[in-house]
Phi, psi and omega in degrees: 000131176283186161200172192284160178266319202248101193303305213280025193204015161296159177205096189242034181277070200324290168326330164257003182275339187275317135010291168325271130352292163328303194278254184016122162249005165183156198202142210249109161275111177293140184224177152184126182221136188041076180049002164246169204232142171215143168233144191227133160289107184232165157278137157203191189222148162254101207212114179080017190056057167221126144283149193238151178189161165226185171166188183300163188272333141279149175152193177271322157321307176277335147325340193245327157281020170260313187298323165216152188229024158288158146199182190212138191245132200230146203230119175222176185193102163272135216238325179127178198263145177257137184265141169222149190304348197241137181268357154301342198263001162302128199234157165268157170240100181229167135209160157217170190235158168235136222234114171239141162152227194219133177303142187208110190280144187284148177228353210252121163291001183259321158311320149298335173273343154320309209248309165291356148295311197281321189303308177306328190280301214272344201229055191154013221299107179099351195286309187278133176292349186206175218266169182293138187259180167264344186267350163278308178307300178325308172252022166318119145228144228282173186262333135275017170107346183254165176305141197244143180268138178223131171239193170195139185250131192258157183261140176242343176181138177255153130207172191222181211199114164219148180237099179265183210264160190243107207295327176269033180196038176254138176276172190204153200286120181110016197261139196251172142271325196280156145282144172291142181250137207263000000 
């Protein structure tokens, strides 16, 4: 197990990381099976110290999560650049959270329609006049043809990282260290 290095950039604000986590809209699952490493960008939701995702029921994704079901889901967010007279001291205003623990496909249908009930509210909000069925999860197949999967990486440990913004010293386009000369 690894731990942060830069201690002043820890963020252990339960609230604002589930905040967090709610908002972000896509975030890279990390796999790795016989020593090789594959990352995928997906849409999910965080519901239950789980992240939740779907996708085909086959693939090299899922190939590497039968083969290993550890993993890591990692979330960023950049806020924009902090400017400094000195340019070691330009800095990022981000957070991100990392998401560790083991995959796992859902199987239980209410828990899945569950979880995809929460995914339509955060990427649609308002779009459907009605809630989501367990029998359109059940019989979902992708628009390429195959049967869609809904999994979830149960978490064994978050940790998060922030740097906020320093409200007089975010750049912006045409912002100089020098005064401009007319």
């Amino acid at each position: 197990m690894f731990s942060l290095r830069n201690y002043d950039r820890i963020c252990t604000d339960p609230v604002k990381i589930k905040h967090f986590l709610e908002d972000a809209q896509t975030g890279f699952l990390g796999l790795s099976s016989e020593n090789v490493p594959y990352v995928i960008p997906l849409n999910f939701v965080w519901l239950n110290n789980a992240i939740y995702f779907h996708g085909a029921s086959e693939g090299r994704k899922v190939t590497y999560m039968e083969n290993n079901a550890l993993a890591c889901f990692t979330i960023g967010t950049s806020y924009g650049t902090i400017t400094s007279p000195i340019p070691a001291g330009t800095d990022t205003a981000y957070m991100s959270v990392i998401i560790e623990g083991s995959i796992k496909p859902v199987y239980d249908l209410n828990e899945a329609t569950a979880a995809m009930q929460v995914m339509l509210d955060k990427y649609v909000p308002g779009y459907y006049s009605r809630p989501l069925s367990s029998s359109h999860v059940e019989r979902y197949v992708s628009p390429l043809g195959g049967k869609t999967g809904i999994y979830k990486l149960v978490a064994s440990s978050v940790s998060a990282k922030e740097k906020e913004e320093i409200t007089n010293r975010m750049f912006q386009d045409g912002m100089t260290v020098l005064p401009q000369r007319s």
